[in-house]
C-alpha positions in Angstrom: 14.7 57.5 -3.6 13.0 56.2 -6.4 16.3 55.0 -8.3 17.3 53.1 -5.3 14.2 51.4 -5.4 14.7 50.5 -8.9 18.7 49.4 -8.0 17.1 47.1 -5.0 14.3 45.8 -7.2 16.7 44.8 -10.4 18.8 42.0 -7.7 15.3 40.7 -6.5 14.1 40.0 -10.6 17.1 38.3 -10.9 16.5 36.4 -8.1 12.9 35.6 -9.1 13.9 34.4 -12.4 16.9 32.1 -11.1 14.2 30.6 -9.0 11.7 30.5 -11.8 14.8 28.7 -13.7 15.4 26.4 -11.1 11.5 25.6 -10.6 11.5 24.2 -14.6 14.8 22.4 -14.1 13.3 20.7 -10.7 10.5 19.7 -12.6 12.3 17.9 -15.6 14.5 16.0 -13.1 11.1 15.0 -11.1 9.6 13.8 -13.9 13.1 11.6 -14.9 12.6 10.6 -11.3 9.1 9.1 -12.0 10.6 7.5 -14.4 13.1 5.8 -12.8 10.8 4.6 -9.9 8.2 2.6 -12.2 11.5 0.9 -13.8 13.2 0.0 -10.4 9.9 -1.0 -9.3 9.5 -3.2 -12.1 13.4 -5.1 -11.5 12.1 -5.3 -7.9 8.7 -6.9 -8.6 11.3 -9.5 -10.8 13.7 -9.8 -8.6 11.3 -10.7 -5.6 9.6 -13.4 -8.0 13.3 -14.8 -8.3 14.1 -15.1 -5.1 11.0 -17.0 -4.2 11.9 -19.2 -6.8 15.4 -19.5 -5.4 14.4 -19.7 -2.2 11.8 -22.3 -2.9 14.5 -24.5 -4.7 16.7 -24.6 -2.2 14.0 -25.8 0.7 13.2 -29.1 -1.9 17.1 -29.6 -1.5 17.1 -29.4 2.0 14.1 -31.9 2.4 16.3 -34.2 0.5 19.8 -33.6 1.7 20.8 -37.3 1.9 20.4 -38.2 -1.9 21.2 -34.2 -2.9 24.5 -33.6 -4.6 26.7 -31.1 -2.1 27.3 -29.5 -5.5 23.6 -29.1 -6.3 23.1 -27.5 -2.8 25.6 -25.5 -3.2 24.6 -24.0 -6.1 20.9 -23.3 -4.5 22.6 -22.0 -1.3 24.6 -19.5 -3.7 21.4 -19.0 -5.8 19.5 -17.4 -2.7 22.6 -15.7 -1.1 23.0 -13.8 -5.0 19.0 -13.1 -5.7 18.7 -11.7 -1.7 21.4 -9.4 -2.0 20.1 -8.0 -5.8 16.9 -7.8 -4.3 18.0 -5.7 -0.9 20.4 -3.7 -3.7 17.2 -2.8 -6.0 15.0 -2.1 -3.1 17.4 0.1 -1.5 17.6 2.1 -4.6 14.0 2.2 -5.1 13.6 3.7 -1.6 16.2 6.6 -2.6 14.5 7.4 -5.8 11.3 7.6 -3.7 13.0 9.8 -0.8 14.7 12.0 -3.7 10.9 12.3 -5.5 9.2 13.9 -2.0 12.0 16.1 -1.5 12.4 17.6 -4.7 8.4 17.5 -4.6 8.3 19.7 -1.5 11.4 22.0 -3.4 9.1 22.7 -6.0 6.6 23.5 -3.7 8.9 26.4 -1.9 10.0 27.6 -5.8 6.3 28.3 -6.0 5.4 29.9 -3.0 8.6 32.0 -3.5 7.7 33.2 -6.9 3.9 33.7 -6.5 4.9 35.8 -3.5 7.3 37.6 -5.5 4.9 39.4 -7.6 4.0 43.0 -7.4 1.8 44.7 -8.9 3.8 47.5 -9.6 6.5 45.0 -11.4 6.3 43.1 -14.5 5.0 39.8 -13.4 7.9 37.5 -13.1 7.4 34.2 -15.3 4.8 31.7 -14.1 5.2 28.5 -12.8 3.9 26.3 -15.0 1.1 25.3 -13.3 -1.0 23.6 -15.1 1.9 21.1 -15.4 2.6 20.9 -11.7 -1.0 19.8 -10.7 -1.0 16.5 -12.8 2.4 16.0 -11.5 2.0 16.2 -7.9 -1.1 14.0 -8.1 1.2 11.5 -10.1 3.3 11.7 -7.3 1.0 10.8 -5.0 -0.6 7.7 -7.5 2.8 6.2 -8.2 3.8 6.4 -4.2 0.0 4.8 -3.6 1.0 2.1 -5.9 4.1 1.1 -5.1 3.2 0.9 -1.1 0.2 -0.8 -2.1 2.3 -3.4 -4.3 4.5 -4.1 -1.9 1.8 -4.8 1.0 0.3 -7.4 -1.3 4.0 -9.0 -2.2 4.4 -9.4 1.6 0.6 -11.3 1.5 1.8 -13.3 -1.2 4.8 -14.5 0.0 3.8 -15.1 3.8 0.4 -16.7 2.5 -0.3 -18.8 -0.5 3.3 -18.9 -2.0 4.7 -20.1 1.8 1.7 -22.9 1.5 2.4 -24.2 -2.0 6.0 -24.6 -1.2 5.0 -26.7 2.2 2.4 -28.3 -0.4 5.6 -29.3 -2.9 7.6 -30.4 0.3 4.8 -32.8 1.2 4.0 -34.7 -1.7 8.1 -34.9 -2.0 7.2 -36.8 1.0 5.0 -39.0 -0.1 6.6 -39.7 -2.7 9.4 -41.0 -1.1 7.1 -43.0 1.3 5.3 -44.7 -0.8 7.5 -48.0 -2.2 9.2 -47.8 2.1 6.2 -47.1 3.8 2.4 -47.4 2.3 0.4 -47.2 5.6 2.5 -44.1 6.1 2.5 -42.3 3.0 -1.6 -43.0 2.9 -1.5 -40.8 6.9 1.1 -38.3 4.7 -1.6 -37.8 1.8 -4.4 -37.2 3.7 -2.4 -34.7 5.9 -1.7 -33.2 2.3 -5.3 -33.2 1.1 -5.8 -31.3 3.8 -3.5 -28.9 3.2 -4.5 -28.1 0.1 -8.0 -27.7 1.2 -6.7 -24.7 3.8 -4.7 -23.3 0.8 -7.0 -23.2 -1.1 -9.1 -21.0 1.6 -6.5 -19.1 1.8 -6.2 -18.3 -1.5 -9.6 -17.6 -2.0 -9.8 -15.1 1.3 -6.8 -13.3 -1.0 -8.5 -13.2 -3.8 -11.5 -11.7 -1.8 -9.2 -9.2 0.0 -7.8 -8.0 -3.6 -11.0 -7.4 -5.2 -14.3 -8.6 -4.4 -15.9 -9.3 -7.8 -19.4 -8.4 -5.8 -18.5 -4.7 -5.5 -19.0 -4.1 -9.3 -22.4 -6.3 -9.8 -24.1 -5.7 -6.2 -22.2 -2.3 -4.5 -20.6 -1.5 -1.6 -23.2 -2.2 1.5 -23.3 -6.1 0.3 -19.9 -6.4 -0.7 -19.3 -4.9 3.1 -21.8 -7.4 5.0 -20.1 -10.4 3.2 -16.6 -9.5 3.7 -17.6 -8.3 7.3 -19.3 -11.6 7.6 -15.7 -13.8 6.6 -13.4 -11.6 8.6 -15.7 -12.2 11.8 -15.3 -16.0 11.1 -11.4 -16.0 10.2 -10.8 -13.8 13.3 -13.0 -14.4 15.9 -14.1 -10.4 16.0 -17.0 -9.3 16.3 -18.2 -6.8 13.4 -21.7 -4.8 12.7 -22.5 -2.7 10.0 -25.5 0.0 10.1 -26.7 2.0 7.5 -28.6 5.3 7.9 -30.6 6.5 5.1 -31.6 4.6 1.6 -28.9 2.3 0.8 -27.8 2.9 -2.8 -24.6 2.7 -5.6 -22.2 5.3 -5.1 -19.6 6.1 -8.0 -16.8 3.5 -8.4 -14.1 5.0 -7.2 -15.9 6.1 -3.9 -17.0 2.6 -3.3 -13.6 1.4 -4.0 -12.1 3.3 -1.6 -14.6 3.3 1.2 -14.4 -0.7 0.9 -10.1 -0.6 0.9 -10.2 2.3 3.7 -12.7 0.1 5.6 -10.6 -2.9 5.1 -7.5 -1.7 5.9 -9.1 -0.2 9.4 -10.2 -3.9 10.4 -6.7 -5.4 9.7 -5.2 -2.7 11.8 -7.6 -3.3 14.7 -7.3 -6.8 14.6 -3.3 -6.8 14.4 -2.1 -4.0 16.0 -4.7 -2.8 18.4 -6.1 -6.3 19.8 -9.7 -5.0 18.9 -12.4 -7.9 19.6 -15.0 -5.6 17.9 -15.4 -3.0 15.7 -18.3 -1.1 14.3 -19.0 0.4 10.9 -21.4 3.4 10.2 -22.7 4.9 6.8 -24.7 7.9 6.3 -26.0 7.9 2.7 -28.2 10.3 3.9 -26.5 13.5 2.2 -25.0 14.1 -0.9 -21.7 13.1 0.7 -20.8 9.5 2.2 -19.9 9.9 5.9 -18.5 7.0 7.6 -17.7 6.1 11.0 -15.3 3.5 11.8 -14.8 2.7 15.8 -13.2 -0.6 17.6 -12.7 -1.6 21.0 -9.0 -2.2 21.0 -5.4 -0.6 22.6 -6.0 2.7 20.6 -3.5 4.8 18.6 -0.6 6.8 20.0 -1.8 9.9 17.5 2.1 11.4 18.2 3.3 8.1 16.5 0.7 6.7 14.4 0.3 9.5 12.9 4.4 10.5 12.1 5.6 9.4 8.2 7.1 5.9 9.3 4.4 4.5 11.5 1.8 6.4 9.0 3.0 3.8 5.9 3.5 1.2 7.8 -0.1 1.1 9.3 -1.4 2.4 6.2 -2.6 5.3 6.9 -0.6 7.6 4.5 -2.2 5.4 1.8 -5.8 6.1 3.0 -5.4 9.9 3.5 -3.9 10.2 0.2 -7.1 8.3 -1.7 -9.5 10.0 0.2 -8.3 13.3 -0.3 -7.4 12.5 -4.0 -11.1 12.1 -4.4 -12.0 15.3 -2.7 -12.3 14.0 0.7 -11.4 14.0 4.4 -10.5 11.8 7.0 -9.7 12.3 11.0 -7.8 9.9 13.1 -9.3 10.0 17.4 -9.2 7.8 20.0 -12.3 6.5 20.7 -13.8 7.3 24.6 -13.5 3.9 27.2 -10.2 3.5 24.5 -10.2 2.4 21.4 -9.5 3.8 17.6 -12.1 6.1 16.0 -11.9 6.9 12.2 -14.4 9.3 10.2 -14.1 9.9 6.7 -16.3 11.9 4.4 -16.3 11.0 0.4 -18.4 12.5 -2.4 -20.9 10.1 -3.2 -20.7 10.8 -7.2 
């Protein structure tokens, strides 16, 4: 009896150390992986910037088609078609990088459970994961998928908002240009609808910079840096927004007022764009050694069953605010609200 337990346990060390094998070789390649992403990220990032600037030069030959050379359209027509189709190329290989990261993430995560369950104490243990190793790793991971999301939200910003109004800015005074030996009284009615313009851009820009980093959150903290922004996004949107405070308002750590001001802001866009809110309301409890917050808003509500699924997750943001909080030692719960409605608690440590 005991021989064929030793004949039934030599197969199963085998197959603990193929496994603890495999578990080191996953991890190489998943570290070559990260690599690869923050270098395809980077050819997208300059690939995007090139196809603005294609894109861009081929409008200014369009808004002067009669005195362009066909050959000179042409050549920005071909321009756009080529930087488009390297772009899609680059992205599409910067979304399988990122698929081929989770999976072999969750692989390693198997190999691990496999050969921590393996051990007995009877047996020699079989060799260890490297776990210190695996830790930094997945939370890399996590950081580098953060970022990447998070870049390409603001490249969408940037291109639908202040680089789509300089290029109408450029198109105008192109305009006026032309106007002004044909057509003075004209061009005059053409530069003050571009003074205006610029005025609006220049809003606009400045609502981005807010919305990227409010230089008030490092000098003043989070409560004022929320009543301000709170303040602008009920004028811009016509939403009503309140903020209350329970207990003795005070600085938290950075990181936790970072977040709490992104998870906040991204909650607002959401119920503005998605759900139709006309109000939301913010609560804080600073009354414990942890930050509790309440977000709740008046509009359609969230299909959890959907919302809540990997696609819709990203797209709404919410894998990226789950993944902060919880990198901080946190937790956060998605409800609807009673009378309809989202509602959104989150807990943070407050140093």
């Amino acid at each position: 009896m005991i021989a064929k337990s030793n004949e039934g346990a030599q197969p199963f060390e085998q197959f603990l150390e193929t496994c603890s094998q495999e578990y080191k070789k996953t991890l190489s390649e998943l570290k070559e992986i990260d690599l690869l992403i923050q270098q395809t990220s980077k050819e997208v990032e300059r690939m995007a910037r090139r196809n603005t600037q294609a894109t861009n030069q081929l409008r200014l030959a369009e808004s002067s088609i009669e005195t362009v050379p066909r050959q000179d359209l042409k050549e920005a027509y071909s321009a756009v078609l080529d930087t488009q189709q390297r772009l899609f190329t680059m992205q599409g290989q910067l979304e399988k990088l990122q698929s081929d990261q989770r999976n072999m993430a969750r692989y390693l995560d198997i190999l691990r459970s496999v050969l921590e369950q393996g051990h007995h104490p009877d047996r020699p243990r079989p060799p260890e994961p490297e776990e210190e190793e695996l830790a930094p790793q997945a939370a890399v991971v996590r950081v580098i998928e953060a970022q990447e999301r998070e870049r390409r939200r603001l490249s969408r910003q940037m291109h639908d908002g202040p680089a789509q109004s300089l290029t109408n800015l450029i198109l105008q005074a192109e305009i006026c240009e032309r106007l002004m030996d044909v057509n003075p009284e004209q061009a005059r009615v053409e530069l003050a609808n571009l003074k205006s313009s610029v005025a609006d851009t220049f809003q606009k820009v400045k609502g981005f910079i807010l919305n990227l980093r409010p230089m008030m959150l490092d000098d003043l903290g989070l409560v004022p840096t929320l009543r301000r922004y709170l303040d602008s996004f009920s004028d811009s949107s016509d939403m009503v927004t309140d903020i209350s405070v329970m207990g003795k308002e005070r600085r938290l750590a950075s990181h936790s007022e970072v977040t709490t001001f992104r998870v906040i802001q991204e909650l607002l866009h959401n119920a503005r764009d998605v759900g139709r809110a006309s109000s939301a309301r913010i609560m804080l409890d600073m009354r414990g050694d942890d930050l509790q917050v309440t977000f709740e808003d008046d509009g359609d509500g969230l299909d959890l069953g959907d919302a809540l699924s990997s696609e819709e997750a990203e797209k709404l943001g919410l894998t990226t605010m789950r993944e902060r909080i919880e990198m901080l030692g946190g937790e956060i719960h998605f409800e609807n609200a009673r009378g309809g409605g989202t509602r959104v608690t989150f807990t943070l440590p407050a140093s």
